[in-house]
N, C-alpha and C positions, 0 to 999 in steps of 0.2 A: 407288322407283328411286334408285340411291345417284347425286347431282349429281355427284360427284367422276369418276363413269365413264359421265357420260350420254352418247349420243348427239348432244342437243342441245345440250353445252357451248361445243361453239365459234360456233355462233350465238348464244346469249347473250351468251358475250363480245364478237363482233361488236355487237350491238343495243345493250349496254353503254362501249361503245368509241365508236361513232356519236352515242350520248347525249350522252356525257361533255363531247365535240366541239362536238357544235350547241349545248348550256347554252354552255357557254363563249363560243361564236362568238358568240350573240343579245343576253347579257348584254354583252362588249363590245362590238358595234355598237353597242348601242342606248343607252352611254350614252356613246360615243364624236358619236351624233348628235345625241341628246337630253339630254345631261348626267343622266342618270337610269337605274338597273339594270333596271326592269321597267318597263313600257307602262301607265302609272298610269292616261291618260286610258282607253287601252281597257277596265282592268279597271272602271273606274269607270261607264262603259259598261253592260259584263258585267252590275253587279251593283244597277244604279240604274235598271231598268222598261225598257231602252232595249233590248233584245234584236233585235227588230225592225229597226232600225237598225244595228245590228252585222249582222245574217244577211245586209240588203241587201246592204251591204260588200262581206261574204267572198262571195257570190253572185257580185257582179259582178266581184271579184278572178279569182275560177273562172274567170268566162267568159272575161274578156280574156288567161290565162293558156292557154286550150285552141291559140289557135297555137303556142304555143311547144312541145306536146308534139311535133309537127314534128321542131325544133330538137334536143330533150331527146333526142329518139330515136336522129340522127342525131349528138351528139356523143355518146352511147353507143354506137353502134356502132364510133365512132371507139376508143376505149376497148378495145373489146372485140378489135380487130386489134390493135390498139397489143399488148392481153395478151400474142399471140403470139411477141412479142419474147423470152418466156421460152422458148418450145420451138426456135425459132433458134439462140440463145444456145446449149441445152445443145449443141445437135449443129453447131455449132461446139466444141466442149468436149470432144464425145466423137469428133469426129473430129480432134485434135489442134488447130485453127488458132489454138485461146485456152490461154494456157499455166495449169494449175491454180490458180497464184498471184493470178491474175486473175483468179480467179472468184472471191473475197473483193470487188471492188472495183466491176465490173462491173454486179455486180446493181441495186446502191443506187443505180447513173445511171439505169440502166432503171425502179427504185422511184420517184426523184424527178424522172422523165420524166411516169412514168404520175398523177401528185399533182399536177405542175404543169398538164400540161394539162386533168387534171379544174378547176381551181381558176381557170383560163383561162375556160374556157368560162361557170361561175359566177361569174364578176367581170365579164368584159366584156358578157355580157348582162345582169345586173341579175334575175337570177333573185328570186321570191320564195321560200317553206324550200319549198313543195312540191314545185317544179321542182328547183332546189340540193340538196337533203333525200335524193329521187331517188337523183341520179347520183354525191353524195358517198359515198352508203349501197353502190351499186356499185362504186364505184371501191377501196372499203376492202377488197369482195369479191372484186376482181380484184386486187389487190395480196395480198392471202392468198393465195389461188391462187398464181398467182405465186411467192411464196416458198417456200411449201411445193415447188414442181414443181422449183425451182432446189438447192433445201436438200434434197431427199430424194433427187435424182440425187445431187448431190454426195457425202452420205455413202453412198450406194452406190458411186458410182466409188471412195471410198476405201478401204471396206470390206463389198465379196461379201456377209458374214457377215450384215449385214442385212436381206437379202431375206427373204422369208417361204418354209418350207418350202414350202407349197402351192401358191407361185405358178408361173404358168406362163409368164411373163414374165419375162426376167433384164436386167439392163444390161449394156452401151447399145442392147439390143436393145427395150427399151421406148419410147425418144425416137422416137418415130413424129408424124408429123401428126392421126394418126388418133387413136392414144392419148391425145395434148394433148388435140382435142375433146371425146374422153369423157369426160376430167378435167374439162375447164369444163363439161357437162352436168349431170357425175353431182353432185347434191345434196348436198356434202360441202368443205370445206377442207382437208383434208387428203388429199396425193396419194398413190397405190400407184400401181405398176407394173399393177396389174389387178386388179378388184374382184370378191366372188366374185358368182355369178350364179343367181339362182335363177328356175327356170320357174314354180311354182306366184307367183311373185310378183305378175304382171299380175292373175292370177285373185282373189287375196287382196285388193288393193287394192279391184276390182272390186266382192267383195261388200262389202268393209268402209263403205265410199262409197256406192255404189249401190244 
């Protein structure tokens, strides 16, 4: 399969994106708190008979981490309305009350709305990566979304020409409620007006799993 035109490219880059992030992030805490780029004592741990002692650790880190998925849950779902501010946005957009000019400027408050309050919730509790890791990893996914849903109306409101012949959806007849949903459902970063649909699908899956 040629990477250049995979399917799976844009989660890669997401995965790859997220990576890049957390090195960064771990390596300066950790030598912001401990004057040192990697966890010497732990690796030293790791690799010196003491494993045992280490699994206790992460064991009980787990366990006393299980309230928080609570928490974890509930400031992702915050997240997750917050997204909606992108399908607001356009239909305000397409019903005249934001003038086009402004839809260059608008989006990036909504971008570094939805960044800070992921970054809120990870700082003020003290999350460990697993919890942090999580919702950072969403929040990258909701902010694609997002831009893709704002950036792909837009060059449709500017230019028709891009719609797909097949579709059956045209703007601004697509900014629907309904159609946002299916965009955050449907398995994908990248938005259409309507995706196509196939019935032997469920069946396929079905055997292929099953």
């Amino acid at each position: 399969m040629d990477a250049e035109h995979s399917e799976y490219k844009g989660f890669v880059n997401l995965l790859l994106i997220y990576t890049f992030f957390y090195v960064v992030t771990t390596v300066t805490n950790n030598y912001r708190l401990k004057s040192e780029f990697l966890p010497i004592k732990l690796l030293q741990t790791m690799f010196q008979g003491k494993r045992r002692a280490w699994l206790c650790c992460s064991l009980t880190s787990v366990i006393f981490a299980v309230p928080d998925i609570v928490v974890v849950g509930v400031a992702d779902l915050v997240l997750i309305l917050f997204s909606f501010s992108a399908f607001f946005h356009e239909k305000l957009v397409a019903d005249g009350y934001i003038p086009r000019l402004l839809t260059y400027v608008t989006p990036t408050l909504l971008y570094a709305a939805l960044f800070s309050m992921s970054y809120a919730f990870t700082y003020y509790r003290q999350w460990p990566w697993p919890q942090s890791g999580s919702l950072t990893m969403h929040t990258i996914v909701l902010f694609m979304k997002m831009y893709s849903y704002i950036n792909t109306n837009r060059e449709l409101a500017l230019d028709h020409t891009k719609e797909r012949p097949e579709s059956t959806v045209h703007y601004p007849n697509n900014i629907t409620l309904f159609n946002f949903i299916d965009f955050l459902l449907v398995p994908t970063l990248v938005y259409e007006p309507d995706y196509p649909r196939n019935e032997q699908c469920v069946s396929f899956f079905l055997r292929r799993w099953f």
